[in-house]
N, CA, C and O atoms as a GROMACS GRO file, in nm:
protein
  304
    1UNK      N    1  -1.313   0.549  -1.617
    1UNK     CA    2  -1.366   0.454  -1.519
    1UNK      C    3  -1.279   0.330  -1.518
    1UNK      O    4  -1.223   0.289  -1.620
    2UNK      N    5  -1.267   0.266  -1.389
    2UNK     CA    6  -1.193   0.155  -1.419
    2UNK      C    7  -1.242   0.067  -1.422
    2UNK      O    8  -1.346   0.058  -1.357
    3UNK      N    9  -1.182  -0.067  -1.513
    3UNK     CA   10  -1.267  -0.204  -1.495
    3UNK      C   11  -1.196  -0.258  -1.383
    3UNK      O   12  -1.077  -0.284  -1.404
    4UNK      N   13  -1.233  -0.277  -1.291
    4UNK     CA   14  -1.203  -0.382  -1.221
    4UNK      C   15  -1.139  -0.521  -1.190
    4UNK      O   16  -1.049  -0.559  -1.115
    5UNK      N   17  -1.241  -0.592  -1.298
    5UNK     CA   18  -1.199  -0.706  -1.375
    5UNK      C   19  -1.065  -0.755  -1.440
    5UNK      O   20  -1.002  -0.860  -1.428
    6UNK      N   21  -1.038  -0.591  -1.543
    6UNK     CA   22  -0.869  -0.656  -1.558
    6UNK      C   23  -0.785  -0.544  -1.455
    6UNK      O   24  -0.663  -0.559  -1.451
    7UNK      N   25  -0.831  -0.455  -1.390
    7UNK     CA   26  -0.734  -0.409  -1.243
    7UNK      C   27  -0.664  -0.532  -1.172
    7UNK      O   28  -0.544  -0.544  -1.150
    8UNK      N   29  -0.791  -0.647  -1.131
    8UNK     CA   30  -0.753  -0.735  -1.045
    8UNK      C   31  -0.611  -0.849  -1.117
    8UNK      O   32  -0.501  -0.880  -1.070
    9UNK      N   33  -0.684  -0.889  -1.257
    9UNK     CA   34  -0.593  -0.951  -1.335
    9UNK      C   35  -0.445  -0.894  -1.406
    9UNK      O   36  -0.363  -0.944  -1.482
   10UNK      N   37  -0.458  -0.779  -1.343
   10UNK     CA   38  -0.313  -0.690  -1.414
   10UNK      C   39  -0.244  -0.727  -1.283
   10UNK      O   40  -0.140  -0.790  -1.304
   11UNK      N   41  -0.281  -0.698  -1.106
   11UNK     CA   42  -0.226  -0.723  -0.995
   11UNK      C   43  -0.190  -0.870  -0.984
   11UNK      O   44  -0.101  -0.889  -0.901
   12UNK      N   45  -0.218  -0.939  -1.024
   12UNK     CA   46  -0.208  -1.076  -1.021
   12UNK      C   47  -0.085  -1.078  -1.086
   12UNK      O   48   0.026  -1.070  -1.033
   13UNK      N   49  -0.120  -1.092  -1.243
   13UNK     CA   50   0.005  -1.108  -1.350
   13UNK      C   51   0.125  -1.029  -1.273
   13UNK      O   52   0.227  -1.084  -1.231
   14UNK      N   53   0.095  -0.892  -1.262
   14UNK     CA   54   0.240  -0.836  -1.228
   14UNK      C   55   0.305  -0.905  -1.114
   14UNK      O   56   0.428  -0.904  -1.107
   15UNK      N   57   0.233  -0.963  -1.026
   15UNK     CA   58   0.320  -1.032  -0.887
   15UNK      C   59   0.406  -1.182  -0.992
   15UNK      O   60   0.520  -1.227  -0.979
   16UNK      N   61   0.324  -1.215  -1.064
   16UNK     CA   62   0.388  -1.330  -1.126
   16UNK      C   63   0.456  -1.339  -1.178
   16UNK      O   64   0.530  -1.436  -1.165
   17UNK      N   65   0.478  -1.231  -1.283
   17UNK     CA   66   0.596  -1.159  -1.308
   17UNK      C   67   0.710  -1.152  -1.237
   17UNK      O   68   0.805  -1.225  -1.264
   18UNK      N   69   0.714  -1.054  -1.126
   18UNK     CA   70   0.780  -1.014  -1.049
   18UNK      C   71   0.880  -1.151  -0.968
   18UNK      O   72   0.996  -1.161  -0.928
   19UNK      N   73   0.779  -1.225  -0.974
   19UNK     CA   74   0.854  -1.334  -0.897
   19UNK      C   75   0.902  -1.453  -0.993
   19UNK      O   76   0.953  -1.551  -0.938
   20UNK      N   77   0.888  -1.452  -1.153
   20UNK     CA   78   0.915  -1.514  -1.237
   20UNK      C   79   0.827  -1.658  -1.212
   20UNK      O   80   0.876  -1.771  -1.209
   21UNK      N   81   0.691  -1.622  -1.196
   21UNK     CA   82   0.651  -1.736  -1.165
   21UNK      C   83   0.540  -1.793  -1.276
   21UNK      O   84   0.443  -1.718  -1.288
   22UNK      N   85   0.537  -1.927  -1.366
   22UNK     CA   86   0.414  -1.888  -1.464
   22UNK      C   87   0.290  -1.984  -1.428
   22UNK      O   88   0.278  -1.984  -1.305
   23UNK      N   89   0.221  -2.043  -1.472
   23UNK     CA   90   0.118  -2.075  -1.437
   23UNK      C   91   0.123  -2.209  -1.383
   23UNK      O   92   0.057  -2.235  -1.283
   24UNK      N   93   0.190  -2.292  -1.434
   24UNK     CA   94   0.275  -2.426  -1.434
   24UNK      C   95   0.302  -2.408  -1.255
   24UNK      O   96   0.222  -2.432  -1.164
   25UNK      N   97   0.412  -2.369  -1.250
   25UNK     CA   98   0.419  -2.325  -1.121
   25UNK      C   99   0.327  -2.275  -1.020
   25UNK      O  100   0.316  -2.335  -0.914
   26UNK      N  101   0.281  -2.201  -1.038
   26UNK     CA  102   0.151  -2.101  -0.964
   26UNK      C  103   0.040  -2.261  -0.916
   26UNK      O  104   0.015  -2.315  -0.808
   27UNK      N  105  -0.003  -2.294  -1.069
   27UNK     CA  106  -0.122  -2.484  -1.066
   27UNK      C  107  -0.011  -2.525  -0.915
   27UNK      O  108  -0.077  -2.504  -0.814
   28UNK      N  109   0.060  -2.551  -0.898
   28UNK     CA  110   0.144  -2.639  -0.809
   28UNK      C  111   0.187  -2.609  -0.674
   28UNK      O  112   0.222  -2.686  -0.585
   29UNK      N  113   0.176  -2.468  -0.675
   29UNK     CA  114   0.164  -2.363  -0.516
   29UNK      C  115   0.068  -2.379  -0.507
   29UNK      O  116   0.077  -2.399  -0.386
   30UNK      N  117  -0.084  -2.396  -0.535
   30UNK     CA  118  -0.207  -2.340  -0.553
   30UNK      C  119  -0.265  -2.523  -0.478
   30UNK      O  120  -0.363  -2.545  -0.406
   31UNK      N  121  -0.178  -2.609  -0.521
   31UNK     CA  122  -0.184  -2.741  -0.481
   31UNK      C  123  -0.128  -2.748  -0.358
   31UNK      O  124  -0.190  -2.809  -0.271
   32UNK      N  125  -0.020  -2.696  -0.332
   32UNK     CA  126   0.030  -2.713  -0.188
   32UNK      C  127  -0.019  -2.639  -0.065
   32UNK      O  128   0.026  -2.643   0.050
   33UNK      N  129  -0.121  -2.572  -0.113
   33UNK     CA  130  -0.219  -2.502  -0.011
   33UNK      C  131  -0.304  -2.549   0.007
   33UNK      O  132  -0.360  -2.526   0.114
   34UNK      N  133  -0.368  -2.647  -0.096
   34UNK     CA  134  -0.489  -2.736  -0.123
   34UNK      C  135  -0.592  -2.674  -0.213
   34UNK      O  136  -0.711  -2.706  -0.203
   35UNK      N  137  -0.548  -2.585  -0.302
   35UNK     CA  138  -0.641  -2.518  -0.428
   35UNK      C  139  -0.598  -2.634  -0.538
   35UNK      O  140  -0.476  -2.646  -0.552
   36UNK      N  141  -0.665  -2.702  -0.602
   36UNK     CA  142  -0.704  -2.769  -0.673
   36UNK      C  143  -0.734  -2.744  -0.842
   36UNK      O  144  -0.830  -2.791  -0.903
   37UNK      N  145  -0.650  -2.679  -0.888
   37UNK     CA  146  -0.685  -2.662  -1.057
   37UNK      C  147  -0.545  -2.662  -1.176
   37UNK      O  148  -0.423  -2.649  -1.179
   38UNK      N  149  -0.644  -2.682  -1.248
   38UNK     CA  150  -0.497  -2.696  -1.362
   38UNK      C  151  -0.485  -2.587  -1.441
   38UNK      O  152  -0.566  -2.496  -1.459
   39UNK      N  153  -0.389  -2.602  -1.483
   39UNK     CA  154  -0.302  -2.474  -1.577
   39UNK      C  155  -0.371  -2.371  -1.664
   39UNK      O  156  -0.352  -2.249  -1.670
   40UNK      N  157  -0.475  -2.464  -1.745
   40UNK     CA  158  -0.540  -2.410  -1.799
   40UNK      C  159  -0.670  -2.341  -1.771
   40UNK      O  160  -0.743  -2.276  -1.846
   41UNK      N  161  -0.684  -2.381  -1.608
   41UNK     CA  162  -0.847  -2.380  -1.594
   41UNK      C  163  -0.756  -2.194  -1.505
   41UNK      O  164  -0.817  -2.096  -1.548
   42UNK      N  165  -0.649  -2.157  -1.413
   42UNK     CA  166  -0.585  -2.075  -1.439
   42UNK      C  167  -0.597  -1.969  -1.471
   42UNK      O  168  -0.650  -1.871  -1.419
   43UNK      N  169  -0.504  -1.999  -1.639
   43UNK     CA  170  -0.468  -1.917  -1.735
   43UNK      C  171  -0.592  -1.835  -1.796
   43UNK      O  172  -0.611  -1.721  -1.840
   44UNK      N  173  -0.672  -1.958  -1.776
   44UNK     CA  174  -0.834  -1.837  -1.824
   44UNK      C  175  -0.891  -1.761  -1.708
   44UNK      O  176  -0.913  -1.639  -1.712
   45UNK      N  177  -0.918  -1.853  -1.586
   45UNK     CA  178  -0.938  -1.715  -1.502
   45UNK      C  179  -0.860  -1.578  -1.511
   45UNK      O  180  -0.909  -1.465  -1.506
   46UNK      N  181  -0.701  -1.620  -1.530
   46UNK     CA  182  -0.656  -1.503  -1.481
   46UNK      C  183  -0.714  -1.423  -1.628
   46UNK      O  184  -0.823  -1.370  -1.649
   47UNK      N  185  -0.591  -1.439  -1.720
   47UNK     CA  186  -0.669  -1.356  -1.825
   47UNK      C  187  -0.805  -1.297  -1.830
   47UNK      O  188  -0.834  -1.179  -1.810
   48UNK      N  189  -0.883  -1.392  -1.857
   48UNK     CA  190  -1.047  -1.302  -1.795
   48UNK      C  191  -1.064  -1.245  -1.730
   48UNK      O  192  -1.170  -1.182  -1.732
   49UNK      N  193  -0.978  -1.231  -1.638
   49UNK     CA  194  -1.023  -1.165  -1.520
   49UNK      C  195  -1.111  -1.136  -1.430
   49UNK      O  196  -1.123  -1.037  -1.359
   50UNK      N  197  -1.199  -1.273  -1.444
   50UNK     CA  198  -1.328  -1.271  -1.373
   50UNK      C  199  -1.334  -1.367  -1.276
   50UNK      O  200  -1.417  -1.458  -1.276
   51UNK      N  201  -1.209  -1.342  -1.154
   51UNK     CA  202  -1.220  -1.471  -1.060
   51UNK      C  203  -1.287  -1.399  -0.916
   51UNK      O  204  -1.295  -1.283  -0.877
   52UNK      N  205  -1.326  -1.521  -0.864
   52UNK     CA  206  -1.322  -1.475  -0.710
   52UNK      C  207  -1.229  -1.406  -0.620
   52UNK      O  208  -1.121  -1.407  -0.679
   53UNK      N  209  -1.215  -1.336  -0.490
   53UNK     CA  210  -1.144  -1.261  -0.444
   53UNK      C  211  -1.090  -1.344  -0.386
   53UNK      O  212  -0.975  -1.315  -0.353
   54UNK      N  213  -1.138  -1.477  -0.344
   54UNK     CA  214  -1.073  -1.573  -0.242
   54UNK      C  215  -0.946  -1.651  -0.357
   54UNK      O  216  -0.839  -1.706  -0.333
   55UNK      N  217  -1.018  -1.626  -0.485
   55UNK     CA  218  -0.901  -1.727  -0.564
   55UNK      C  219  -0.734  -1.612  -0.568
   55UNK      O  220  -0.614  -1.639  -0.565
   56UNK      N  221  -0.826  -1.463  -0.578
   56UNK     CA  222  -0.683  -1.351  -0.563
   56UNK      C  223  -0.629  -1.397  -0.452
   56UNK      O  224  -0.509  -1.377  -0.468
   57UNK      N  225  -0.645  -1.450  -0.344
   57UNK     CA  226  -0.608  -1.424  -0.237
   57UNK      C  227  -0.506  -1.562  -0.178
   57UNK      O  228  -0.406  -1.583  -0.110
   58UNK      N  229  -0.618  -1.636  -0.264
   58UNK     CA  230  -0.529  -1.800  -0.250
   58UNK      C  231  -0.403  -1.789  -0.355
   58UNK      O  232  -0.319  -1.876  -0.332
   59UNK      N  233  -0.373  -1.709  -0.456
   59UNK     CA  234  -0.269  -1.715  -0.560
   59UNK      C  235  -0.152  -1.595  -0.504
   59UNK      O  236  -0.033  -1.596  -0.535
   60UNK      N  237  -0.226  -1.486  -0.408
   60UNK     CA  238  -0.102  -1.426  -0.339
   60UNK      C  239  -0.043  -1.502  -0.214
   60UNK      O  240   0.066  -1.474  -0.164
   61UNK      N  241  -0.127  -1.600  -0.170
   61UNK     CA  242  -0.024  -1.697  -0.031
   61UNK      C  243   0.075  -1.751  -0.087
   61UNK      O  244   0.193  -1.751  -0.053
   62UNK      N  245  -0.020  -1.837  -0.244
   62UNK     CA  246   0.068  -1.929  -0.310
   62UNK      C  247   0.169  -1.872  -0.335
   62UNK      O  248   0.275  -1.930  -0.311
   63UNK      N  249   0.171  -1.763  -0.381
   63UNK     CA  250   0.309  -1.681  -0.423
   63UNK      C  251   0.404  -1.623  -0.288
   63UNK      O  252   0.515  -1.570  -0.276
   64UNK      N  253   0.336  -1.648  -0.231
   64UNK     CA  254   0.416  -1.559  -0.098
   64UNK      C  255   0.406  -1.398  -0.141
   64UNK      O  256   0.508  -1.330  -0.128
   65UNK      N  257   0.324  -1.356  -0.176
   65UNK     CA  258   0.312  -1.198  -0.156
   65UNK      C  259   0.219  -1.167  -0.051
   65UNK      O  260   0.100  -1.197  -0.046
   66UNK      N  261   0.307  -1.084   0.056
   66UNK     CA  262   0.239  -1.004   0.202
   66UNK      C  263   0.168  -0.881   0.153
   66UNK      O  264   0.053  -0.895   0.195
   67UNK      N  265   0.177  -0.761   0.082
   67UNK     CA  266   0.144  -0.686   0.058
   67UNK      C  267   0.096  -0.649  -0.095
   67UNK      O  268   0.173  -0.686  -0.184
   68UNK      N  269  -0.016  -0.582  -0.132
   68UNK     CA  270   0.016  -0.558  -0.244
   68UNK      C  271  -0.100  -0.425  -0.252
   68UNK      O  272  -0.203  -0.410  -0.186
   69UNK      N  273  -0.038  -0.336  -0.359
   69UNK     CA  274  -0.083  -0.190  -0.362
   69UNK      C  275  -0.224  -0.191  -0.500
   69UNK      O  276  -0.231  -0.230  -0.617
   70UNK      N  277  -0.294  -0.141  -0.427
   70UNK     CA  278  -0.390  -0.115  -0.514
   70UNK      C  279  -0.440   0.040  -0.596
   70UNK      O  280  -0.546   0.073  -0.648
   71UNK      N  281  -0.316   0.107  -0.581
   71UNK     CA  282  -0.330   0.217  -0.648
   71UNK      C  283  -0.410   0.204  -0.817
   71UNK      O  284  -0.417   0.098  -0.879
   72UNK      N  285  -0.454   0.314  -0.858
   72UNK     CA  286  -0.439   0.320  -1.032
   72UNK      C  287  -0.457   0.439  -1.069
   72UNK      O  288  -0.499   0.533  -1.001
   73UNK      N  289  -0.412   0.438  -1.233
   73UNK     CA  290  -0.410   0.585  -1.253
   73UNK      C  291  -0.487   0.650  -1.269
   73UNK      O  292  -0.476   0.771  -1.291
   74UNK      N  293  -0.609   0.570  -1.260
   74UNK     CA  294  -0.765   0.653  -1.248
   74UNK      C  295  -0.808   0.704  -1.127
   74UNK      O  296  -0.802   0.624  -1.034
   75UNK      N  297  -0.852   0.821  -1.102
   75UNK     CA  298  -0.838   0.867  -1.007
   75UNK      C  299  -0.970   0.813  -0.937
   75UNK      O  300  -0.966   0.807  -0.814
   76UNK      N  301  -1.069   0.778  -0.992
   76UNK     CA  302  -1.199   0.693  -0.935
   76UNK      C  303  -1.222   0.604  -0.851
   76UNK      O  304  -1.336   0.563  -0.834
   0.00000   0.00000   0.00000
């Protein structure tokens, strides 16, 4: 079964990754859109993995990611 919870937080990290971007950065895109939080407040959402879909959604503009795949290897 999959959790969800860290599905969403693995898609996240990996775009951040991908774009060498860390949280520092991300707090400061997340500002220039008008999302409002600091580094740390963040680093625990993401890790936890228990954010809103609007905050996934505000951290892929911030990043500039258009697409992103939601496959997994669970077939569920």
């Amino acid at each position: 079964m999959t959790n969800w919870d860290k599905e969403a937080s693995l898609i996240l990290k990996a775009e951040l990754t991908r774009r060498d971007i860390n949280y520092r950065v991300l707090a400061s895109r997340l500002a220039a859109i008008g999302v409002i939080d600091s580094e740390g407040a963040i680093a625990n959402k993401i890790s936890r993995g228990s954010f809103r879909m609007s905050f996934f959604l505000q951290c892929m503009k911030a990043i500039g990611v258009e697409t992103v795949s939601v496959a997994t290897q669970d077939p569920e």
